[in-house]
C-alpha positions in Angstrom: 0.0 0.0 0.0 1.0 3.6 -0.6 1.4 5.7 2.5 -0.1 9.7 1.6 1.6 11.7 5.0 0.2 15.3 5.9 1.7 18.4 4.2 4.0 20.4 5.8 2.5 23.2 8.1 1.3 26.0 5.3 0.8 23.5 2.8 -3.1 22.0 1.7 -2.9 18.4 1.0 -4.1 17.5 -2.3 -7.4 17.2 -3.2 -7.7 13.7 -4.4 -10.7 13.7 -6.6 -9.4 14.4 -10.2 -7.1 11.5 -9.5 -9.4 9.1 -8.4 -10.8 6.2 -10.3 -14.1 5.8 -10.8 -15.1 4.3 -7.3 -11.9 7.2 -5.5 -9.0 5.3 -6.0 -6.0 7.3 -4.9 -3.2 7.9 -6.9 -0.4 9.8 -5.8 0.9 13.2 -7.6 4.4 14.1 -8.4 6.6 17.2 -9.9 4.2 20.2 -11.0 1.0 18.3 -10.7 0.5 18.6 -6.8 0.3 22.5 -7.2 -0.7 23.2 -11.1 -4.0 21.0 -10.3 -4.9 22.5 -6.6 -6.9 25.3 -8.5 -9.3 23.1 -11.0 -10.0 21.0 -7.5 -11.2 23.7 -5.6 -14.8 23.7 -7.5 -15.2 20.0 -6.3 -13.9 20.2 -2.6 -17.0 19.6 -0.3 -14.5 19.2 2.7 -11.1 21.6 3.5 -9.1 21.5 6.4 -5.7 23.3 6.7 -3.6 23.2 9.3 -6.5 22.4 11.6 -5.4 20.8 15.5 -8.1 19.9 17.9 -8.1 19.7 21.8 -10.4 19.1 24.7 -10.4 21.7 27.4 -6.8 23.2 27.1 -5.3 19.5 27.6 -2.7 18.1 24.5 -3.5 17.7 20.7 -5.8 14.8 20.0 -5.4 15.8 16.3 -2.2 17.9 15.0 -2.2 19.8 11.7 -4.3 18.0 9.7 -4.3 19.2 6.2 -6.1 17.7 3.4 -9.2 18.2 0.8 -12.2 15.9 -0.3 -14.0 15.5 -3.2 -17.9 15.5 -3.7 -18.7 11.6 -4.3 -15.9 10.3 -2.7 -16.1 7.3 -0.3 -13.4 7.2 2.6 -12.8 4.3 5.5 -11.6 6.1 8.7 -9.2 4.5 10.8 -7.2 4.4 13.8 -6.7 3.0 17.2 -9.3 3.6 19.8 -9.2 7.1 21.1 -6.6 8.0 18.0 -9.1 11.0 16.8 -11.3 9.2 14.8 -14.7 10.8 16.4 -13.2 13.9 16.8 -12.5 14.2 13.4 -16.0 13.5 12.4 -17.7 15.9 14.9 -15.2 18.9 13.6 -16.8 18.5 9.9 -20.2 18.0 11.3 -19.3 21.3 13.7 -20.1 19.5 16.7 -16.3 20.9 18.1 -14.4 23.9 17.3 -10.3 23.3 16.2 -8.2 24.9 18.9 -6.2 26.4 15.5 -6.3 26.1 11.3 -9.1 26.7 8.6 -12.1 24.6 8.3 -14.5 25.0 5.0 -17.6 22.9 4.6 -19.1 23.4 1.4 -17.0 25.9 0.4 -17.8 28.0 3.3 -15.4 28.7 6.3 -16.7 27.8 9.4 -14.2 28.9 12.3 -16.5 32.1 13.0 -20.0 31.1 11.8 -23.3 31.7 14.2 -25.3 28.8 15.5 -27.3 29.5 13.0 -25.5 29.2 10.3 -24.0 26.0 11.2 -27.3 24.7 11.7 -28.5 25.6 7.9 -25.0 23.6 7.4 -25.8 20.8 9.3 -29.3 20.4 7.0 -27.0 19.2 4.3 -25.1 16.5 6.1 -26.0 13.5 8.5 -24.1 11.3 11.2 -24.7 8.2 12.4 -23.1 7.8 16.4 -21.4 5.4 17.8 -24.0 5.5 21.0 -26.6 5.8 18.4 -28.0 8.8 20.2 -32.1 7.7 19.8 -34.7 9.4 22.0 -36.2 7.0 23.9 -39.6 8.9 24.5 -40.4 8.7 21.0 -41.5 5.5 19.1 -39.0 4.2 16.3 -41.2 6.1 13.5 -40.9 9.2 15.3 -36.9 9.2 15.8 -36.5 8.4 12.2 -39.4 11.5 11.2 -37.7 13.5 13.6 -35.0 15.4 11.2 -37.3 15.8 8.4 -40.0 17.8 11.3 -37.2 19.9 11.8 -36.7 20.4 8.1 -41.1 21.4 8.0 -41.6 18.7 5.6 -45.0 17.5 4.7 -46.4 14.9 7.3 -47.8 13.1 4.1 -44.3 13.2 2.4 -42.6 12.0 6.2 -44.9 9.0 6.4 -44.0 7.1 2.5 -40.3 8.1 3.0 -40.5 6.8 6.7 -42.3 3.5 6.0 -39.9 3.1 2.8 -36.6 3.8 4.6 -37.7 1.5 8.2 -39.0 -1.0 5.0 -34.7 -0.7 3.9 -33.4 -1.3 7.0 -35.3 -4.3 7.9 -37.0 -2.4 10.6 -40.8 -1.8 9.4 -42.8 -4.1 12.0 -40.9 -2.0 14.8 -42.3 1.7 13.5 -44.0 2.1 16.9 -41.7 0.3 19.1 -39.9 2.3 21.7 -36.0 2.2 20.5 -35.1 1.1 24.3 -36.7 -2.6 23.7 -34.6 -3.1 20.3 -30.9 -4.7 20.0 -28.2 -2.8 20.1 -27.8 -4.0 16.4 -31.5 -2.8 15.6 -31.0 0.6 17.3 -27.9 1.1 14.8 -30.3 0.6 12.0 -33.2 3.0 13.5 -30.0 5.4 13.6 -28.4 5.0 10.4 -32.3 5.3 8.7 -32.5 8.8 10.8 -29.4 9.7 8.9 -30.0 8.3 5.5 -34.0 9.8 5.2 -32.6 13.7 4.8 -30.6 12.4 1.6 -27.6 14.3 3.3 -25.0 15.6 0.5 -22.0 14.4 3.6 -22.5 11.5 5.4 -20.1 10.6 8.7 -20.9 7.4 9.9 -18.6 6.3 13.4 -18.6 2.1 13.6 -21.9 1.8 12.1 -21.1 -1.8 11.8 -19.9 -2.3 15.0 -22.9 -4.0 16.8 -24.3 -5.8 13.6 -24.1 -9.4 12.2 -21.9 -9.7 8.9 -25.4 -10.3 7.2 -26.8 -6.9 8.4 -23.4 -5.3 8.4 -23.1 -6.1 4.3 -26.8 -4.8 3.9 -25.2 -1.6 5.3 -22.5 -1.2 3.8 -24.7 -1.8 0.5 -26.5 0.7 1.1 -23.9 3.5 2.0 -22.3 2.0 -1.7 -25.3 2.8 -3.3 -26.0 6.0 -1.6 -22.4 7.6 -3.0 -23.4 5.9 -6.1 -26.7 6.9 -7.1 -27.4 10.1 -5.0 -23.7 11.5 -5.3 -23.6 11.6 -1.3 -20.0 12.0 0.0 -19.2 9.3 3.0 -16.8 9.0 5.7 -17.4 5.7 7.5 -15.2 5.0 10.9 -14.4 1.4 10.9 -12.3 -1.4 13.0 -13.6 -3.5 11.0 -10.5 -5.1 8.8 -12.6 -7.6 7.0 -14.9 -4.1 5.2 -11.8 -2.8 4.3 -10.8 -6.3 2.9 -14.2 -6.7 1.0 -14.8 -2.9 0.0 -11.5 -1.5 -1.0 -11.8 2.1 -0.9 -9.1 4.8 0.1 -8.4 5.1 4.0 -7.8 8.1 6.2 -5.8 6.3 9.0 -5.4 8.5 11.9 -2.5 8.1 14.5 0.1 9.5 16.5 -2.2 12.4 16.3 -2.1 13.0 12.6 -4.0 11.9 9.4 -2.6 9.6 6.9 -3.9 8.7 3.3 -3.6 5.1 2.3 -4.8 3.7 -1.3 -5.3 0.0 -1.8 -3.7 0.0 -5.3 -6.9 -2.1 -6.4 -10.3 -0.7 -7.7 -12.6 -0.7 -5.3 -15.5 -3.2 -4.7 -18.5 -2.0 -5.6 -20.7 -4.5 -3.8 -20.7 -7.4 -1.9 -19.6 -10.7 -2.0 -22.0 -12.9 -5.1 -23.7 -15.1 -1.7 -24.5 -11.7 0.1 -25.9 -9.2 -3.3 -27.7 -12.3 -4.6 -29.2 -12.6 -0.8 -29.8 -9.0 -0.2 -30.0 -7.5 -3.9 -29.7 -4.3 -2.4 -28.6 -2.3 -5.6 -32.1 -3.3 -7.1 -33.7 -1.9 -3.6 -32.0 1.2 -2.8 -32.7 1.7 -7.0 -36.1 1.8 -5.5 -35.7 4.0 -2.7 -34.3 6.3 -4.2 -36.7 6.5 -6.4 -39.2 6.8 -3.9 -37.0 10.0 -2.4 -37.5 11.5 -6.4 -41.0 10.6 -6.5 -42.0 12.8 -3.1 -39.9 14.9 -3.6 -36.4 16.7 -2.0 -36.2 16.9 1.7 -33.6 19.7 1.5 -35.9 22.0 -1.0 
């Protein structure tokens, strides 16, 4: 595997996207190319960090100079050891924490000084799926899952097809009206991820959304976040352990340690899908084909 280290402090790492095979393979730049390129990128980079550390009240680093820009429709694994930066990472793009120094631009748009308000109209375009799952537990399944697109004002007609449709995805439908306290940890991941998914986010961080589910429902996942980047364009950054996804879906890895952020490529193209046994079982291009679909047919949540 190629090994992609940070820039030097000043520098913005490359944005990979032009370089990138179909499925955002990495391929590494040399000579004039790193710099002459930077300023066609710039029109595609949903995600911009430079120089950006992070810390939790006034103790040392948990992330150093971090430096790097992603293309929209681009499909990262995160990595790292346990308490290596991994969720901290993911709540500085979805502004859940400030960096204690550097540049942060979401969308194109700097962040470092926005109100609450504008970071919550920023925050309408992307989703997260937490590792704690984060459900309320005085609402009933249907309602944690309706809960975003409320905020949003959407039609209660619209909320109730994309609800049923989405819980229909997941495997979840017969427990719309359960409370999410008397599901699995594994089915409370899915109530969460379908909370994410039904705003048809343009950024989508997901932190071990695998981690409590069987390989069976972990490959139906991971099927539909493939699908997602693939028919809706969504950009995802998915937080992983998990060597065997890697393995299976080979796309590009931030690896986080000793503070800092890596880029590894595989050197392979990516796997689009699943093993034959598991896409024959769950056929889950032909379903999310449908959903989304279903998303077009009701209409935008974000309009």
């Amino acid at each position: 595997m190629t090994l992609y280290t940070a820039p030097p402090r000043g520098c913005v790492f490359f944005h990979p996207l032009p370089f990138l095979s179909r499925r955002g393979l990495l391929l590494p730049l040399t000579g004039k190319e790193k710099f002459t390129n930077i300023a066609r990128m710039e029109d595609n980079t949903i995600i911009s960090f430079a120089n950006v550390g992070a810390r939790y009240d006034g103790n040392s680093d948990v992330l150093t100079d971090v430096s790097f820009n992603i293309g929209a429709g681009s499909f990262f694994f995160l990595t790292g050891a346990s308490g290596a930066g991994k969720t901290t990472l993911l709540r500085l793009i979805y502004q859940l924490h400030r960096p204690c120094r550097g540049t942060i631009k979401i969308f194109g748009e700097q962040t470092n000084d926005m109100s609450r308000d504008e970071i919550t109209g920023l925050r309408h375009k992307m989703a997260i799926v937490f590792q704690e799952y984060s459900l309320l537990s005085h609402m009933s399944v249907f309602d944690n899952v309706a809960l975003p697109l409320r905020v949003r004002g959407v039609d209660e007609g619209k909320i109730k097809k994309l609800v049923t449709k989405t819980l229909d995805w997941v495997g979840l439908a017969k427990f719309a009206n359960a409370n999410p306290k008397t599901l699995s940890g594994g089915q409370q991941q899915r109530v969460s991820v379908a909370r994410a998914i039904i705003v048809q986010p343009q950024i989508m961080l997901a932190d071990e959304p695998t981690g409590n589910l069987d390989d069976e429902n972990a490959a139906r996942l991971m099927e539909l976040f493939i699908q997602m980047n693939k028919m809706l364009g969504t950009t995802i950054i998915l937080a992983t352990h998990n060597s065997k996804l890697i393995q299976t879906y080979k796309f590009p890895v931030m690896h986080v340690e000793n503070h800092r952020l890596n880029f590894v490529g595989t050197g392979k193209s990516p796997a689009t899908h699943a093993t034959e046994k598991q896409t024959k079982k769950l056929d889950g291009a032909d379903y999310f084909a449908e959903l989304s679909k279903q998303f077009s047919d009701i209409g935008n949540t974000q309009s």
